[in-house]
Phi, psi and omega in degrees: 000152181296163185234051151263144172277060209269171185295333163289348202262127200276329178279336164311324163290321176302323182309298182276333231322300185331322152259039187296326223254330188271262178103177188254063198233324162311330188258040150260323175348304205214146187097312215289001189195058184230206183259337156334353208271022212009048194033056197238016159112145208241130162347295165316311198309291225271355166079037168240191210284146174051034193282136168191141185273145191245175157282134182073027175240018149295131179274118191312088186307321174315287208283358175087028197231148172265144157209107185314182151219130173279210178303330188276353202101326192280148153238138208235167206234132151264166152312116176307325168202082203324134175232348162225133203236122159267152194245138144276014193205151174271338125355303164260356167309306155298352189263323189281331195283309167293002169259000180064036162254153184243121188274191179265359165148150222230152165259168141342110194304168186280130173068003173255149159287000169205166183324169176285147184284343180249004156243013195269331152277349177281351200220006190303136164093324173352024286264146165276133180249355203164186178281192193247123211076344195227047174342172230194042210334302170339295190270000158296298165339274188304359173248355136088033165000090173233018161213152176217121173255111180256014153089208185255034189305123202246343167299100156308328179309295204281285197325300155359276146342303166281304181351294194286342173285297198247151151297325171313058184213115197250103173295185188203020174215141161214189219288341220247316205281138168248179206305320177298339176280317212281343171284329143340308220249322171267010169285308199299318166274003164274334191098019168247055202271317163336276187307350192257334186276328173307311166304313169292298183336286203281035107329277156340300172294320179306311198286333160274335153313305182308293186315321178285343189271350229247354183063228143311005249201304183351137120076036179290173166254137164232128204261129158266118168227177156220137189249123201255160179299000193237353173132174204272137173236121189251127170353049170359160217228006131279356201270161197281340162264009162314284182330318183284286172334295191307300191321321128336356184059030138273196181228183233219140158300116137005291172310329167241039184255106180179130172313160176127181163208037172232228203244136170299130171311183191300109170278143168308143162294295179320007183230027215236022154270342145293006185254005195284157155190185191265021153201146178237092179264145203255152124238183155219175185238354186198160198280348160302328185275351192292280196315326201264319136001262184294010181296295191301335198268044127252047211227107121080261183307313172315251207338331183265018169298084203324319189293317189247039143259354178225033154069009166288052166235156188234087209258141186253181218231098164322321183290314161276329193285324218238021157268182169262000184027232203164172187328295176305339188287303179278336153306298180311325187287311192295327160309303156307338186245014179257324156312309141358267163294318182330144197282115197293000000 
């Protein structure tokens, strides 16, 4: 299993609580609508959360700078137009890539030892600074920083640490936000908050579109997991490619229609019948979760599964399905299920 503190992870939740109530709905807050703002849009405009211009979040026509505040509350002075941005997370990596910025160096996809597979072209010459969260100070340092998107990063050491490349270092995620507010929150800190609310819309539209496209397929339940070495776990009906499905016109199996955005622990073969739907999508994220997958379809309990007695199964790419993901992330997934589902 990744060794990310992901948001799917129930002791991870356990972790943030504390910054549950906040989100990255702060780093609409403060910059985000001011004049400073090189007239790329005001929050308030664009109708998104908690928008208000404060005192000091005019931007220093001299020093070029702006200041948000970020997922944590704190507010930090950035570049008014940042130009080398490292991300720490694949999450804000698809966030930056989809504002048509290339950053100045990027981690490892969750649970990979390189970018995510469906961003990896997009980053070819990029310098890799670390893992995903466990940055490499050296090679941060050597890319040379003026903004660091630290993900949902929860080390204070390593916040520290980055502080001291930059002060500009914005955690953009916290336990409670789904993807389109944290994405919000990082066009508002690049200054592109116009273009990140045009990306949803047509996000939105694609994804009601898609969804109208499914035929007999309309408004099936579809079961998400992931499969883990210890056994299958299914999507909260907040967790993000959950979300892109509802966005979609489906539904959710009875059995997983609950609220949230992380994951169930691991089920028992005596439970793996919650994983049922009238479509089933599998992913995994290590090759442990691969092998103990295919351990199971030869076992019984699989094999009596409705999704997989009527060939409805699906195997997805862990790295977009089982994140909190972003724009490019929900274009693939809307693509999986629509290749998937799609009227033949």
């Amino acid at each position: 299993m990744s060794t990310r503190q992901s948001p799917l992870h129930p002791a991870r939740r356990r972790a943030v609580q504390a910054l549950a109530a906040t989100g990255a709905a702060t780093l609409l807050l403060v910059g985000c609508g001011s004049s400073g703002s090189s007239g790329k849009g005001s929050s308030a405009d664009q109708g998104s959360p908690s928008a208000t211009t404060a005192a000091g979040g005019a931007a220093d026509a001299a020093g070029g700078k702006r200041t948000v505040k970020d997922a944590t509350g704190t507010a930090v002075e950035i570049p008014a137009e940042p130009k080398r941005i490292v991300t720490l997370t694949q999450e804000d990596l698809d966030a930056v890539l989809a504002l048509g910025l290339k950053p100045a160096g990027i981690t490892n996809g969750q649970g990979l030892n390189e970018p995510p597979a469906y961003l990896k072209d997009k980053v070819q010459g990029v310098p890799v600074v670390g893992n995903l969260l466990q940055p490499v100070m050296d090679k941060v340092i050597a890319a040379k920083p003026d903004l660091i998107l630290a993900g949902d990063m929860q080390d204070q050491q390593v916040l520290k640490q980055l502080r001291e490349i930059t002060p500009a270092t914005l955690v953009t995620m916290a336990p409670t936000d789904d993807w389109k507010l944290s994405f919000r929150g990082i066009g508002n800190a690049v200054n592109k908050l116009d273009q990140a609310n045009k990306v949803i819309a047509d996000y939105d539209a694609k994804a009601a579109k898609a969804g109208g496209e499914l035929g007999e397929n309309k408004g099936k339940a579809v079961s998400i997991v992931r499969w883990n070495p210890t056994g299958p776990s299914w999507m909260e009906k907040k967790q993000f490619a959950s979300g892109v499905a509802l966005d979609m016109g489906l539904t959710r199996p009875q059995a997983q229609d609950k609220d949230g955005n992380a994951h169930t622990p691991a089920l028992s073969l005596e439970k793996i019948n919650e994983i049922d739907g009238d479509w089933l999508f599998l992913s995994t994220l290590t090759d442990d979760g691969r092998a103990a997958l295919k351990d199971v379809q030869s076992k019984p309990a699989y094999q009596e599964l409705n999704a997989v007695k009527t060939n409805h199964t699906v195997t997805v790419d862990g790295s977009v399905w089982s994140t909190r993901g972003g724009p490019l992330a929900a274009d693939a997934v809307i693509g999986d299920i629509s290749k998937a589902l799609g009227a033949k």
